[in-house]
N, C-alpha and C positions, 0 to 999 in steps of 0.2 A: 320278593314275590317270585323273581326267575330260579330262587333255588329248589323251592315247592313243587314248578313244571318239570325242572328237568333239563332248562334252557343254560345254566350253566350252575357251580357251584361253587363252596367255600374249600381253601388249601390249606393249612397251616404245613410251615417248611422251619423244620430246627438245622440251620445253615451252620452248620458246626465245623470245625478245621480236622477234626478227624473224620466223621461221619456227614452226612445227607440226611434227615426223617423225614418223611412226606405224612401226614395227615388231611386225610379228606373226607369231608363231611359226610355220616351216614355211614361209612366202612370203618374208621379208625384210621391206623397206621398200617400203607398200604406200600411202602418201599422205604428202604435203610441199604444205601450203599458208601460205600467209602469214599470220603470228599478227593477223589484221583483222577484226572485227564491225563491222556495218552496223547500227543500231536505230532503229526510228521513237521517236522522243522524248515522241510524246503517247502513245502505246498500248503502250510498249517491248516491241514484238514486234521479234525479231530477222530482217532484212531478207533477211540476207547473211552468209555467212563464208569465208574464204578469199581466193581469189586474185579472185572477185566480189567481194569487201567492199573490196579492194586498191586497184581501178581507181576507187574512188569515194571514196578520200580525195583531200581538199582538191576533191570536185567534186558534194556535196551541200545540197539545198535546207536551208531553215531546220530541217524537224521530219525530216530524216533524219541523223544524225552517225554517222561512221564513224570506229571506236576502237581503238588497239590495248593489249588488258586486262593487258600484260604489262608493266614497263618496268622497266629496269637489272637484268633476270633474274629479279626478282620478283613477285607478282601487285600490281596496283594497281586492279585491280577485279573484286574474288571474285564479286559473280553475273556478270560478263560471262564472265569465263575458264570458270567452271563450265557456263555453257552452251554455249560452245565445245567445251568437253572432249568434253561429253555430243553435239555434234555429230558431232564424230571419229571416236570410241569406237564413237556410233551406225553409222557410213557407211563403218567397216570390220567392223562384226562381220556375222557368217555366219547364215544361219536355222537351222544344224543345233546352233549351241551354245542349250542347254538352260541353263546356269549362266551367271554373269555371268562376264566375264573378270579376272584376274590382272593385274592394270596395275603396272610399274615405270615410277615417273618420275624426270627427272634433274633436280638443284637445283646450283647454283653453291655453292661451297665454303665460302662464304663469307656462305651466310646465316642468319640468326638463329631461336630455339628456334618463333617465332610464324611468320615464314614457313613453317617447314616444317611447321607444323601446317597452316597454309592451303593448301598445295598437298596432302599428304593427305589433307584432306576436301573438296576441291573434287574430288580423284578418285574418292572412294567416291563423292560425291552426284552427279556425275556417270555412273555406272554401273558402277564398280568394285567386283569381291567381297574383291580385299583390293587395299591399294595399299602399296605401298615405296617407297622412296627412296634412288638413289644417285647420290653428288657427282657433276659434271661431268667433273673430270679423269682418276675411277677407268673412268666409262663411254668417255668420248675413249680413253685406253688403249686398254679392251677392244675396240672399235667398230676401231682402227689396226693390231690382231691382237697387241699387246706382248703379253708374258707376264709377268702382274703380279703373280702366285704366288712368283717363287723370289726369293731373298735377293741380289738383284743392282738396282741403284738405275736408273730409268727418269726421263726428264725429258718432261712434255709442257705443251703452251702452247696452247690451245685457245679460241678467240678467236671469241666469237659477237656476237648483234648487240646485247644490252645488256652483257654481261660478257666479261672474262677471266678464265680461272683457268691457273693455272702453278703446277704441282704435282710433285714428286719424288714419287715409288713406290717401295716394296721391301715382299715379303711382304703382297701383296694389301691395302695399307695404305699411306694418305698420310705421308708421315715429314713433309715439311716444304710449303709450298704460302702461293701469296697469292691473293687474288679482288677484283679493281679494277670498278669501274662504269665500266668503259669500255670498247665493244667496236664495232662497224659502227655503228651508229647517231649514235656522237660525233665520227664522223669525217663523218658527213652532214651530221651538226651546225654542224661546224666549216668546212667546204665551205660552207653556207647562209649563215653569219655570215662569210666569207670577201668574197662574190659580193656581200652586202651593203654589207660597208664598204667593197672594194674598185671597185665598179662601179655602187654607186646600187641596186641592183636586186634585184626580190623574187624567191626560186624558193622551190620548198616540199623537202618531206625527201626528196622522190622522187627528183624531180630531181636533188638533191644524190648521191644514191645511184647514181643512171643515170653522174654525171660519176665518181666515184669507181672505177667499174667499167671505163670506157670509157677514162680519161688518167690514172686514179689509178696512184702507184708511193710507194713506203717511199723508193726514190734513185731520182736523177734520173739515169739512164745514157742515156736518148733523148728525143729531144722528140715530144708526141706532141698531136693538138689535137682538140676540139668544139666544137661551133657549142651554146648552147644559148637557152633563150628564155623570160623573165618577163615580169615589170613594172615600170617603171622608175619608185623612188622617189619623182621630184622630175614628171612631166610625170602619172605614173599611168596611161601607154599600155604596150600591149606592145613588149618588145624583144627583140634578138639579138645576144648578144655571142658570142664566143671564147674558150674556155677551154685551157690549155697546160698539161702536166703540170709544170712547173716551178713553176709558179700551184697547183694543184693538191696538192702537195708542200710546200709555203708554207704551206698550208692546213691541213695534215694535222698537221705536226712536233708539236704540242702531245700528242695522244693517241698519237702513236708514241712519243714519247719516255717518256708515261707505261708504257707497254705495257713497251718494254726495260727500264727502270728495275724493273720487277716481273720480270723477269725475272732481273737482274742480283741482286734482294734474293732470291731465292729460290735462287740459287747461293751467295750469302754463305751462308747459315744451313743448308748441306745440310753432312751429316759425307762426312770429307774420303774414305774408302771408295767412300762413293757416287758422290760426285764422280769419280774413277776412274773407276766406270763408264759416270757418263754424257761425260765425257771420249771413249771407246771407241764406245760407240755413238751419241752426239748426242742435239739435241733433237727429238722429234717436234712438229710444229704440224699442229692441226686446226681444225675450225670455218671459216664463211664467210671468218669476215675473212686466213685463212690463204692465202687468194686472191687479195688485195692485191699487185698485180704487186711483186718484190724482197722480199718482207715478212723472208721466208726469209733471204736476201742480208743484210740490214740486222743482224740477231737475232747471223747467223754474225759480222760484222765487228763488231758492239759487245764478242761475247763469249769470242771466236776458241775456238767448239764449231762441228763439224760440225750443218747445221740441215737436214732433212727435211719434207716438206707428207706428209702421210697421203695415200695413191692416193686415197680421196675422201674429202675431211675434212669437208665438210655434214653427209653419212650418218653420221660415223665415234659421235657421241654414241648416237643412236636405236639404230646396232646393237649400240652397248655396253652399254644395257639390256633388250636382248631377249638378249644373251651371259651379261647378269647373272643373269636369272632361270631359265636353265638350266642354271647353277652352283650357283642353291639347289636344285634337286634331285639334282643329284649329291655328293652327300657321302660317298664311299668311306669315313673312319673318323671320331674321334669332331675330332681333331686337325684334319681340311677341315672340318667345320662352324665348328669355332671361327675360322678364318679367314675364309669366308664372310658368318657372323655380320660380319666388320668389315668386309668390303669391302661390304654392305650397311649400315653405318650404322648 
């Protein structure tokens, strides 16, 4: 009733280890900053958040560090995330809501009874009047517009920047799914420790992320180059090399190959029904990393299914928990509750 007045509203938060999404009922998606805290180290007042705290990693004095509290999907530093949250939360809610707000957040598939406590009560203490929780792949769905309700088997592969999750659907319920710690971030990884053994030369995960964007590719179908610039190992001055997407792709294979590889074990174990229909309709991919120039390309030829990118697959989580929470109030008979009960978790 209090969302109708005006007295308070519904949140959905895609808590992601590279990014933030905020969704809020009625506007859409109303903030996307970089999951980054800045904090002075002797007085641990918070400095910075967002895409401010962003520009100043790897570029702070000794008593300022800048952190990101989230990493392989899960929280790794509950007072930093929590006061993140509560920055968010804060810098979208309105003067007119009178109550706290209803916050859905979304969790990887794949993690454990204690996480999921901890991202629950980093949402109440943060300023949430109730908080929920739903997996990843059910919100990617929702956010992609599938229809996860009927009795017909849905494939999505949702690929953010500490995790993936790759999950089947039928009847608003995960049938079968896997969740790897491996998402954007291991691929910058792999790019930094690439540049290093290959070339002498230090860059930090930024950078790795900027090459990734700029010459990265799943196949090598064009050559494509940047210029980029550390510091060289062995002299300890600055330099400029050339980076080639074929280098690039060199670099990469390790975490793409894990990536298929979960994709392929989550086709094994789907009932052969389902399979049918995901046959018929394909895979959808969402999340950043689904932007990975060929990612799509790569997925279809390892696993000869037709493969789709979500029209925007960043947003696609964040709006599938602001779709979620609009679902728990619609419960036409007793039969949609008990369904919705499971696609909340």
């Amino acid at each position: 009733m209090f969302g109708f007045l005006g007295f308070s509203t519904d949140i959905g938060i895609d808590l992601g280890t590279a990014s933030v999404l905020v969704y809020v009922k009625g506007k859409g998606i109303v903030l996307q900053e970089p999951s980054v805290v800045a904090i002075n180290k002797d007085t641990g007042k918070i400095i910075a958040v967002g895409s401010e705290a962003r520009r100043m990693l790897g570029r702070t004095p000794g008593n300022i560090v800048a952190i990101r509290p989230l990493r392989d999907g899960v929280i790794a530093d509950y007072d930093v995330t929590e006061k993140m949250l509560r920055y968010f939360i804060n810098r979208v809610k309105a003067k007119k809501w009178f109550l706290k707000p209803r916050v859905m957040v979304c969790i990887p598939s794949g993690v454990t009874g204690v996480e999921e406590r901890a991202v629950r009560q980093a949402a109440l203490q943060a300023g949430a009047r109730q908080a929920h929780l739903i997996e990843e792949p059910l919100a990617a769905a929702l956010g992609a517009g599938i229809d996860i309700s009927e009795a017909s088997g849905s494939m999505v592969v949702d690929i953010g920047g500490g995790t993936t999750d790759v999950a089947v659907l039928s009847l608003g319920g995960i049938v079968c799914s896997r969740s790897l710690r491996v998402g954007g971030d291991k691929f910058d990884e792999a790019i930094v420790r690439y540049i290093r053994r290959e070339f002498n030369m230090m860059i930090g995960e930024r950078t790795g992320e900027e090459i990734k964007i700029e010459v990265g590719s799943a196949l090598v179908d064009s050559e494509r180059s940047t210029q980029i610039r550390g510091r060289d190992l062995v002299t300890g001055l600055p330099k400029a090399i050339t980076v080639s997407t074929s280098q690039v792709y060199e670099a990469i294979t390790e975490p793409l190959e894990a990536v298929v590889g979960a994709v392929k074990e989550v086709l094994e174990h789907t009932p052969p029904e389902l399979a049918a229909d995901i046959v018929n309709k394909g895979i959808v991919m969402t999340g950043g990393g689904a932007l990975l120039h060929n990612f799509d390309r790569l997925i279809s030829e390892e696993t000869g299914l037709p493969v789709y990118v979500a029209e925007d697959p960043i947003s696609c989580v964040a709006q599938g928990t602001g779709k979620a929470l609009a679902m728990m109030n619609v419960l036409p008979n007793p039969k949609s509750k008990k369904l919705f009960k499971k696609v909340m978790g």
